[in-house]
N, C-alpha and C positions, 0 to 999 in steps of 0.2 A: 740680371743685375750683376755689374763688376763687384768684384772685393772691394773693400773699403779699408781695409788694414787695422788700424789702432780704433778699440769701441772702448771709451770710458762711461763706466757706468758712476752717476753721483747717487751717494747714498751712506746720510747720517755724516757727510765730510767737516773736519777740523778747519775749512778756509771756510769765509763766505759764498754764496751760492756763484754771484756776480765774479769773483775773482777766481775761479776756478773756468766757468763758461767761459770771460774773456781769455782766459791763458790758454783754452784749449779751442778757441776760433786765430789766437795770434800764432799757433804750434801747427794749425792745418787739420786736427783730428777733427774727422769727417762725421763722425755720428757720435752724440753722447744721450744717454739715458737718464732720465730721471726716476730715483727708482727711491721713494720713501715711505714705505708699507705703515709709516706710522705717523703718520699724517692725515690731519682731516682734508674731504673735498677741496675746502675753500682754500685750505694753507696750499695745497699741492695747484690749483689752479691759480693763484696767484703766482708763485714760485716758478711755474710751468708758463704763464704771460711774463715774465722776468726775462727768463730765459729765452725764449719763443725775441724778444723785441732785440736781443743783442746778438742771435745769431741769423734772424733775417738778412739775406743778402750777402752772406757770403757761404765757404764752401760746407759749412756744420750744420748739420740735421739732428734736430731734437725727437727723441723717439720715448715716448710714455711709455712707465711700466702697467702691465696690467688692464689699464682702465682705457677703452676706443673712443667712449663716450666723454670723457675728459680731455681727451688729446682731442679731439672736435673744438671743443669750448676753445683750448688754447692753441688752436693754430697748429701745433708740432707736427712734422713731417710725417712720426705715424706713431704706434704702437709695437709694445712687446707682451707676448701672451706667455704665463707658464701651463700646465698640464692640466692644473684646477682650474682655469678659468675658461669663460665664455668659448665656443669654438670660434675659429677665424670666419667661418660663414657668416655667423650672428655677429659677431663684431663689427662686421663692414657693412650692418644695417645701423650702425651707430657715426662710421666717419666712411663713406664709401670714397672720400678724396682722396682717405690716407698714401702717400705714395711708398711708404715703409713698412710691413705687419713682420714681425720676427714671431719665431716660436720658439719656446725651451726643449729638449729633449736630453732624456737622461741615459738612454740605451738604444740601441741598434732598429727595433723592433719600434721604438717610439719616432725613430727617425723616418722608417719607413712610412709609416702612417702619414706623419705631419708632413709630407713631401708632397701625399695626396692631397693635401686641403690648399697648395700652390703659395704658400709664403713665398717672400721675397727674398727672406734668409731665416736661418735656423742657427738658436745657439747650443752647444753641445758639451755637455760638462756634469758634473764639476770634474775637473780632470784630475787635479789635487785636494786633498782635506780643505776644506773652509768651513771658518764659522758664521761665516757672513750670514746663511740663513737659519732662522732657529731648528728646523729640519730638514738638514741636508741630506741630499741621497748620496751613494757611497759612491766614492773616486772612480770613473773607467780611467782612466791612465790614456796615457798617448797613444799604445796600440790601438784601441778600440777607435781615440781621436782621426787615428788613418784609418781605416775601416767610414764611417762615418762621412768625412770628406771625399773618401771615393764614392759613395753612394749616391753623393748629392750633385745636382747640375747647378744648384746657386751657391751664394757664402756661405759659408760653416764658422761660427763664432766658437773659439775654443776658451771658456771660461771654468775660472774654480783654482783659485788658489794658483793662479799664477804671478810670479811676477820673474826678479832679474837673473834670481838666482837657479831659475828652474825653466826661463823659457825659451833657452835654446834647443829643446830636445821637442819643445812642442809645436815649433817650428820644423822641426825636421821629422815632425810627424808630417809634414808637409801644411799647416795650418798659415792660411794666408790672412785670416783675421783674430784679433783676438783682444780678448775683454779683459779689465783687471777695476779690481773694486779698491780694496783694501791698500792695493801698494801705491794709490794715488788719493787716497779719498783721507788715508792717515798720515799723512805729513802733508808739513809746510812751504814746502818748496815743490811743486807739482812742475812747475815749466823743468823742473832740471832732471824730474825722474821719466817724464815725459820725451825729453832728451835721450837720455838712457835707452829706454824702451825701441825709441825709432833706430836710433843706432844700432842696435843688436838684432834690429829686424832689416836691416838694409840689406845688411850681410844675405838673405833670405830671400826675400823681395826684390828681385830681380831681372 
């Protein structure tokens, strides 16, 4: 699988679902995640056929958090697993279509493993402090971020408290993709921070 560049994950966002999905199918970002751990089934499969009907047919791919058998129901391009959940074997007896399985990994040794179970990509973080999840594990930093991306023959998603002010060095840990929650998911103007973001990566992306 090629890079993909810009992964926005939505989760707990200040826009509506709808105006955030269309601004980031009219921006070109390539995959977005749906990622709301506090949501029932029905609210998240609704939400997730929302989604799923407005980026059909062009170039953004809907990728479920957590749940294979969900992302079934709605169509989504695939799944993202973290460490606690189902392995990726048993998951692909729930959506064997998915064309997208990502995996979390928090350290070197977790990378190595989840590389044997053949994901499509892996995301690798949190690189910076966030509080995004109620129990975060603790920062590898950029080093470890290059480490990691050498290791891997597919994408390396570099997430965890990045956003404008910090993610030119994550980049030049050599990271060709990279996720941000918080610095789009909390403000109101997302087309222009999204702007932002591409711009500072072009420079990169080359």
């Amino acid at each position: 699988m090629t890079d993909f560049g810009l992964y926005i994950i939505i989760s707990r966002p200040l826009l509506p679902y709808r105006k955030i999905v269309e601004t980031c199918v009219e921006e070109g970002v390539r995959i977005i995640q749906l990622r709301e751990k506090h949501l029932s089934d029905s609210e998240i499969i609704r939400i997730g056929r929302e989604i799923q009907q407005i980026v059909r047919g062009t170039t953004t791919s809907l990728v479920l958090n957590d749940r294979s058998d969900l992302a079934a129901i709605i169509g989504a391009a695939g799944y993202h697993l973290g460490q606690d959940d189902i392995p990726l074997k048993l998951s692909e007896r729930f959506y064997p279509e998915a064309s997208l399985r990502g995996l979390s990994t928090h350290n070197l040794k977790q990378v190595e493993l989840s590389l044997k179970e053949n994901p499509d990509y892996i995301g690798f973080g949190p690189v910076y402090p966030t509080p995004t999840k109620e129990k975060p594990d603790p920062p590898v930093g950029t080093a470890l971020l290059s480490k990691a991306i050498s290791k891997a023959d597919i994408p390396v998603v570099a997430i965890g408290g990045i956003d404008e002010t910090n993610i030119e060095a994550v980049l030049k840990a050599g990271a060709r993709n990279v996720a941000l929650v918080r610095y789009f998911m909390q403000h109101r103007d997302i087309r222009e921070r999204i702007k932002i973001i591409k711009t500072i990566c072009k420079q990169y992306w080359r």
